[in-house]
N, C-alpha and C positions, 0 to 999 in steps of 0.2 A: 710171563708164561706164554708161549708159541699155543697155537693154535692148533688142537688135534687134527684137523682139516686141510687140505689143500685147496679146495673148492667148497664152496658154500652156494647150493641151489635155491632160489627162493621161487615157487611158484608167485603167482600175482594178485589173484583176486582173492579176498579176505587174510591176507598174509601181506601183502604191501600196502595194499587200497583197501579200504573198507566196502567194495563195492558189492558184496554176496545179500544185503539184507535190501540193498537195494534193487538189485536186479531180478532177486524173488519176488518182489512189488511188482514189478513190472513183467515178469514172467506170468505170475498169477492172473492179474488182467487179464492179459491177451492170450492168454490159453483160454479163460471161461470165455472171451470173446470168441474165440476161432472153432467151440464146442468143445472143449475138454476141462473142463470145468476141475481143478486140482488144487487140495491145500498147497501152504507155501513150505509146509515137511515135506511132504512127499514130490514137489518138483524138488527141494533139497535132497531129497533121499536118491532120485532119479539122473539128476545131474548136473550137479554142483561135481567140480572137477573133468567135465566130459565136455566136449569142441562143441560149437553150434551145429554143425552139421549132421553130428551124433541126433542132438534133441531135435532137429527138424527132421529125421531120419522118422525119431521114434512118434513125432508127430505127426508124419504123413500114415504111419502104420495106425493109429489108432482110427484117423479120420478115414482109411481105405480109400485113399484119393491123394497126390502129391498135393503137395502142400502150393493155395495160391503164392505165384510171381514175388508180389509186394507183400506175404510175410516178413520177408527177412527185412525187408526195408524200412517196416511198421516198428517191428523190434529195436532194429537200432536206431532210428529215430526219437525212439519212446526211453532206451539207454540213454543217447546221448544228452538228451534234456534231462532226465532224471541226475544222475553221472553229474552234471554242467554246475548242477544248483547243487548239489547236498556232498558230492564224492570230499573227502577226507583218508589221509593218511591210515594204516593203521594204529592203534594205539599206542605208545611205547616202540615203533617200529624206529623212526629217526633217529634217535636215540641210541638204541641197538646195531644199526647199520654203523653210527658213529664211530662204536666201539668195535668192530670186527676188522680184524688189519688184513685178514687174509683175502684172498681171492673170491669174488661174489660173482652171483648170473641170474637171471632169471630164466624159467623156461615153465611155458603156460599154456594150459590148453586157450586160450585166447588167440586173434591175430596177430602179427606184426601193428595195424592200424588200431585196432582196441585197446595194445599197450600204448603206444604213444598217447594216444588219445589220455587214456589214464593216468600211466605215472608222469606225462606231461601235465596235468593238471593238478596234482598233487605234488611237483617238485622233484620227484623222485628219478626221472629218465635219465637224467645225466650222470647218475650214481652210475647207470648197468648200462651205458649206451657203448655200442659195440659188441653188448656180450649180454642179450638180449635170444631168449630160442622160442618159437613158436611151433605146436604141433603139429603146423600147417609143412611141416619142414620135414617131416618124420612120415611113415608111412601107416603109423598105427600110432591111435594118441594113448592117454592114461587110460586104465592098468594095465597099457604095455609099455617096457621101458625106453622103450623106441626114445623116447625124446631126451629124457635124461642121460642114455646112452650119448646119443648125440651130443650135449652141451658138455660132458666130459670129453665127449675126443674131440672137439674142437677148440676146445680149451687145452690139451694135451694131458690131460689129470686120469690117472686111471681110476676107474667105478669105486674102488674100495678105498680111495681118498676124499671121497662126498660125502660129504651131511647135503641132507634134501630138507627143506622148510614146505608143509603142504597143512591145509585146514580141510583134506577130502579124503575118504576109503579110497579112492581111486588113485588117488595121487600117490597115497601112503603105499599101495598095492604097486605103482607103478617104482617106486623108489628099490622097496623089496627085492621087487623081480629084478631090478637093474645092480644088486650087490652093493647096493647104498644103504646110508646109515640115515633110517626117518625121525625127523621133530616134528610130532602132531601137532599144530595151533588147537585149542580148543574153546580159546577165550572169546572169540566171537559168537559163538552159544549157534550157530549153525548145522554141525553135525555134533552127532551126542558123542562124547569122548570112547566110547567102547566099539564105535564103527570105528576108531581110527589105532585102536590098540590094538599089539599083535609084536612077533619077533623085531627085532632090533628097530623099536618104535618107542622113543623117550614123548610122552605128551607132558605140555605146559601149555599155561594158560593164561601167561604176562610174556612180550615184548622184551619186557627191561630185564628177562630172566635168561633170553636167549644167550646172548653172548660168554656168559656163564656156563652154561652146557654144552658151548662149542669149546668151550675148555681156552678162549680169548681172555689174557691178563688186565 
């Protein structure tokens, strides 16, 4: 059976790489370090699926002061050591990729250098390399479609031939807006399954069930 799909978008973080439970770790720190003291829900709640630039945005607003120089450098520093030692695949994701014959991409609110960094550590870059989108590339990230837009016409696939793969409201919000067809992640126990349910939003919560709901034989 052909694949209902001509394109298959996968965001990155908690959808490819296991990396959302770790980068809450390391979020949590260094926010109670910097004076904003925040559970690891409510940075999930805040933003999980949104650019760093977003979160240093909403961090200079709290502090009522930009944000010091060597934040951002403290951050990814504190990622990439975290990331180095424990980052892992998602679960059942290798698997799943194995089985999808159709056309894949990534597009993430992340960097260009963050995915590398990532799904080069996990094995995974050379599955999507060339066909790789970053928000940095768009002019408004998730929940506007701006990027998913984008990975469609650069790929030539029009909107209403996408499945979009996201584990965020924001993402799922962003797939919507853009006439795409969403598959919630929910199995990473990250965001609770009813922030990501909503119109043309299938949630599942195993890997090894995806290919199966991409309608993949």
């Amino acid at each position: 059976m052909a694949s209902t799909y001509k394109l298959v978008i996968f965001d990155c973080d908690g959808v490819l790489v296991d990396s959302e439970p770790l980068a809450l770790r390391v979020d949590t720190e260094l926010f109670a370090e910097l004076g904003w003291p925040l559970s690891s829900e409510e940075i999930a709640r805040r933003f999980v699926g949104r650019t760093t630039d977003y979160m240093m945005g909403e961090l200079a607003a709290h502090l009522g002061a930009p944000v010091p120089e060597d934040v951002h450098a403290r951050f990814v520093a504190r990622y990439r050591e975290v990331l180095a030692a424990e980052l892992r695949p998602v679960e059942g994701i290798v698997e799943a990729l194995d089985r999808i014959a159709g056309l894949t991409c990534v597009a993430s609110s992340g960097s260009h250098e963050k995915m590398r960094f990532t799904l080069g550590l996990t094995g995974l870059y050379e599955r999507f390399e060339g066909r790789i989108f970053s928000a940095t590339e768009v002019a408004h990230g998730k929940p506007a479609p701006d990027l998913f837009l984008h990975a469609a016409r650069s790929l030539g696939v029009d909107p209403a031939d996408c499945a979009v793969i996201e584990d965020s409201e924001y993402g799922v919000l962003a797939a919507r807006a853009a006439g795409m067809t969403a598959y919630g992640y929910v199995g990473g126990g990250i965001i609770p399954a009813e922030r990501l349910a909503g119109p043309g939003t299938t949630l599942f919560s195993d890997m090894h069930e995806l290919p199966g709901l991409l309608g993949e034989g």
